[in-house]
C-alpha positions in Angstrom: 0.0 0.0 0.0 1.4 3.3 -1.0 1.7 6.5 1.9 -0.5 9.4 1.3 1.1 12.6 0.7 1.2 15.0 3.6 1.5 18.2 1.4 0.1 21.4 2.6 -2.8 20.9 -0.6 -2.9 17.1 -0.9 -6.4 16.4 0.1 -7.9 20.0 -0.4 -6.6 20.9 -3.9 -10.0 21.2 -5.7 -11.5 23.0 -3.1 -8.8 25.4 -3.4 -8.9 25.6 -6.8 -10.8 28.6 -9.0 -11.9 28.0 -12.6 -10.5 30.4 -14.8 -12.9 33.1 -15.2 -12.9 33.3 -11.1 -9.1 34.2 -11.3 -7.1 36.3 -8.9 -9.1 38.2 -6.0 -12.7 39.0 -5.4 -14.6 42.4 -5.8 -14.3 44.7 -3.2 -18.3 44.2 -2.7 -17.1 41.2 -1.5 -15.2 42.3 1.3 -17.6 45.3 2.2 -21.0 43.2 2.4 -22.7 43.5 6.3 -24.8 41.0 8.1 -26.9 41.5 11.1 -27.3 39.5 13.8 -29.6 36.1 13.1 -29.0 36.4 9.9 -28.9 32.8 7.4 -25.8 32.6 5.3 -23.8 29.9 3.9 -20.1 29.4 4.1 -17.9 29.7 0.5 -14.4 29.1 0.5 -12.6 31.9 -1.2 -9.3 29.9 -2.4 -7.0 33.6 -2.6 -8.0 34.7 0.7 -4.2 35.9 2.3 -5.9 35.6 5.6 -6.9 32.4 6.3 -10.4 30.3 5.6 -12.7 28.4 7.1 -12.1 24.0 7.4 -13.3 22.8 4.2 -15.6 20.6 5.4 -17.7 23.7 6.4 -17.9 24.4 2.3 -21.6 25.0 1.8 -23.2 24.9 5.3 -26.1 27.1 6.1 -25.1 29.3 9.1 -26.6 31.9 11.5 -24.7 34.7 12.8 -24.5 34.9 16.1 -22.4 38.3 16.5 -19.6 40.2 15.0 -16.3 40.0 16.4 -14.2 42.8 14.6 -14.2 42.8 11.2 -15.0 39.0 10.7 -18.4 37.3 11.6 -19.2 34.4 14.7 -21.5 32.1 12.9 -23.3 28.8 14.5 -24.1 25.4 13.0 -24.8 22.0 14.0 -22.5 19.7 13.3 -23.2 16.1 13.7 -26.3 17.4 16.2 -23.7 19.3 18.1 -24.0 23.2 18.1 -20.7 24.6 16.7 -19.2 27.9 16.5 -16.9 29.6 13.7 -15.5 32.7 13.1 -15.6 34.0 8.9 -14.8 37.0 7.3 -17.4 38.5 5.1 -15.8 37.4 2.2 -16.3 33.9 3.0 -20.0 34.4 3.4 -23.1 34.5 1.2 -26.4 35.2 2.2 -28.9 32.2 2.1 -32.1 32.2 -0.1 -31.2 35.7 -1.6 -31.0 35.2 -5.7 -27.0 35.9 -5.4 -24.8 36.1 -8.6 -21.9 34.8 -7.2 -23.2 32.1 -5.6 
């Protein structure tokens, strides 16, 4: 049986990997969007973010935010029937059941 690779991107490479029109960093909209407090949103994965991300298993959850903690958002989940907290940035969040382009 052959060892896995224990690279930085061995098991998360096509989650961190745009398609070609998605290139290089996101609008500025992006970074400026605000949510309130109980609002739904889901977690995206923004592959050039210089700042760090989310696990990707959290890819695609829908969240609540529970409060703002300086520029980034707390957010809750369950996870396995366990509540679980996160912290995101707003560029890693979209808002749930809102027609969004960039979904």
């Amino acid at each position: 049986m052959v060892k896995s690779s224990k690279g930085f991107r061995s098991r998360s490479r096509g989650t961190f990997t745009k398609e070609v029109r998605e290139r290089g960093l996101p609008p500025v909209s992006r970074f400026l969007r605000e949510f309130s407090v109980g609002d739904r949103v889901i977690v995206r994965i923004e592959a050039s973010d210089p700042h760090g991300q989310p696990h990707p298993r959290y890819q695609g959850r829908t969240c609540t935010v529970v409060a703002k903690s300086g520029r980034a958002y707390r957010i809750e989940f369950l996870d396995g029937g366990k509540r679980k907290e996160l912290i995101a940035n707003s560029i890693h969040l979209i808002p749930a059941g809102g027609g969004s382009a960039d979904a």
